[in-house]
N, C-alpha and C positions, 0 to 999 in steps of 0.2 A: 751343894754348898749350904744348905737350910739347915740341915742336920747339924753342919760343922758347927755355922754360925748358932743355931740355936742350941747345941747342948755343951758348945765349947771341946770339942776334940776331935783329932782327926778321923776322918770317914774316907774309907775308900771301898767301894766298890767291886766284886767279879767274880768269875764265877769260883767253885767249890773246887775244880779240878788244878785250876790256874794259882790258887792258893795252899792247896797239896803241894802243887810242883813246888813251889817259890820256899815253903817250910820243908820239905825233905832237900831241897838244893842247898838251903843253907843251913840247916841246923839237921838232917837227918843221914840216911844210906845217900843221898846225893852229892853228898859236900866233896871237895875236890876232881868231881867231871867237870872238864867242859860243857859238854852239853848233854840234860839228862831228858831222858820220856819218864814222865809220872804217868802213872793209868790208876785211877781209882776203879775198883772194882765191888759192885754191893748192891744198891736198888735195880742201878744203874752200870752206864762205862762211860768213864770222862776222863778228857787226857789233857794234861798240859806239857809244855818243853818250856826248859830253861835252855840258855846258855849264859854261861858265864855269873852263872848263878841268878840270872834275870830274867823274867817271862821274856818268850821271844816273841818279840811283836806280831812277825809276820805268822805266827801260826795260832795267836793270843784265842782266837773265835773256833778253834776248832773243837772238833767235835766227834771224835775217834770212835765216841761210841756209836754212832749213827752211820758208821760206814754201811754200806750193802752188801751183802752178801748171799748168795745160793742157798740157800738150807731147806730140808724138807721138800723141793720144789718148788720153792716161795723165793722171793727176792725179800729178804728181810733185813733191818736193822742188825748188827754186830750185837747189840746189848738184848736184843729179844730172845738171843738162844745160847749166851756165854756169860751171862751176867750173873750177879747173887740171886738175885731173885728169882731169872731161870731155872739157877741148879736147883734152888727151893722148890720152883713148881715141874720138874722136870724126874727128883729121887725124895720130893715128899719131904726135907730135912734140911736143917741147915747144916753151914760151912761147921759150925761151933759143935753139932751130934754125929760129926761123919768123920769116922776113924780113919787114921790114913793109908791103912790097908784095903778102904773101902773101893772097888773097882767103879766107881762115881769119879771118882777123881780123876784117873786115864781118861775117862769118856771126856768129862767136862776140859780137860788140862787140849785136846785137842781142838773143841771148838774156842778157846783161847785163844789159841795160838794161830787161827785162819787173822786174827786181827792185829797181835801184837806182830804176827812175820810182814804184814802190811802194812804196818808203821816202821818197823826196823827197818823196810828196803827204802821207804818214803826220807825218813826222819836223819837213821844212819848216829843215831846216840851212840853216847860211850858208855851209857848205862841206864836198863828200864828199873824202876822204880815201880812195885805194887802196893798198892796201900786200899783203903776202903775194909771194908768189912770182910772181904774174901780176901784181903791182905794179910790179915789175922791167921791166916792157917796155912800162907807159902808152904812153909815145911813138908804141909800134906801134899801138896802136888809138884811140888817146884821139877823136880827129876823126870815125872809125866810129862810137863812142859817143858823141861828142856830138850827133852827125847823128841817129842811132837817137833817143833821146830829145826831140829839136827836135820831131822827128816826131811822137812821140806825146804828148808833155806837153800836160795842162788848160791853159787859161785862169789857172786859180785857183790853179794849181803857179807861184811863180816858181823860175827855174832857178839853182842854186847854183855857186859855182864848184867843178870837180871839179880834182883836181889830185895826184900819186902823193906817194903817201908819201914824204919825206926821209931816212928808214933802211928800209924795211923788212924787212929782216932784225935790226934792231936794235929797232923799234917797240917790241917785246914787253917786252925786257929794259930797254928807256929808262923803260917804262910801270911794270916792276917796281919799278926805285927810284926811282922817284916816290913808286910808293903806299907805299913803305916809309920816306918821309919826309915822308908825311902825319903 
């Protein structure tokens, strides 16, 4: 409230993931689900869920990247070996110099996909939303990932449509005035 009052406009608050979802839900690839999973994908891995085109409270703190997972023999973070910055320190290159023929993309598009099929059995969206900076290059792997997940999806899971974010570099800030005109 200091900010409000002191510079005269509204402030709100939260995290980067939670304002991706909120700007792709209503102004991007999310607009008309019910309920969508945003996963930013880049330094990091951050998720938010709307429903109904509104952060959903009850999942508002979560923290998708930081799941645990098996990898290497290690119990690690989800974001330590499928992130942007992984794939950087993993094939020496970014998302942005790596052609989409590049066999980087199947490897990485699999360890993806141990996190996003653990949210789609958790979440149960009508559609994953990618954005971040490894959003920028869907095209290059999108079919590696869908293939990875055909694979290992339940029965009980049905599969969502996944589909890159319509700004992602804008997500964040589309998401901020939104919620500043809640």
């Amino acid at each position: 409230h200091q900010l409000a009052d002191e510079f005269h406009v509204p402030i709100t608050l939260d995290n980067d993931a939670n304002f991706g979802a909120l700007g792709e839900a209503r102004r991007g690839s999310g607009r008309g689900y019910k309920t969508m999973l945003y996963i930013t994908i880049s330094t990091g891995i951050g998720t938010g869920v709307t429903v109904n085109g509104k952060i959903d409270p009850a999942l508002a703190k979560s923290e998708g990247g930081h799941m645990h997972f098996r990898h290497d023999g290690n119990l690690v973070d989800w974001e330590s070996f499928a992130s942007g910055k992984a794939f950087y320190e993993k094939y020496g290159k970014f998302g942005k110099d790596t052609p989409a023929d590049d066999p980087s993309w199947k490897q990485w598009s699999e360890e993806v996909s141990l996190g996003i099929g653990s949210l789609m059995a958790i979440i149960q969206p009508d559609v994953i939303v990618i954005g971040g900076s490894m959003g920028e290059h869907f095209d290059k792997y999108k079919n590696h990932l869908l293939d990875a997940l055909h694979a290992t999806k339940s029965e009980m899971v049905q599969m969502p449509e996944i589909v890159a974010a319509e700004a992602p570099h804008k997500a964040v800030i589309n998401g901020g005035i939104e919620a500043i005109n809640d």
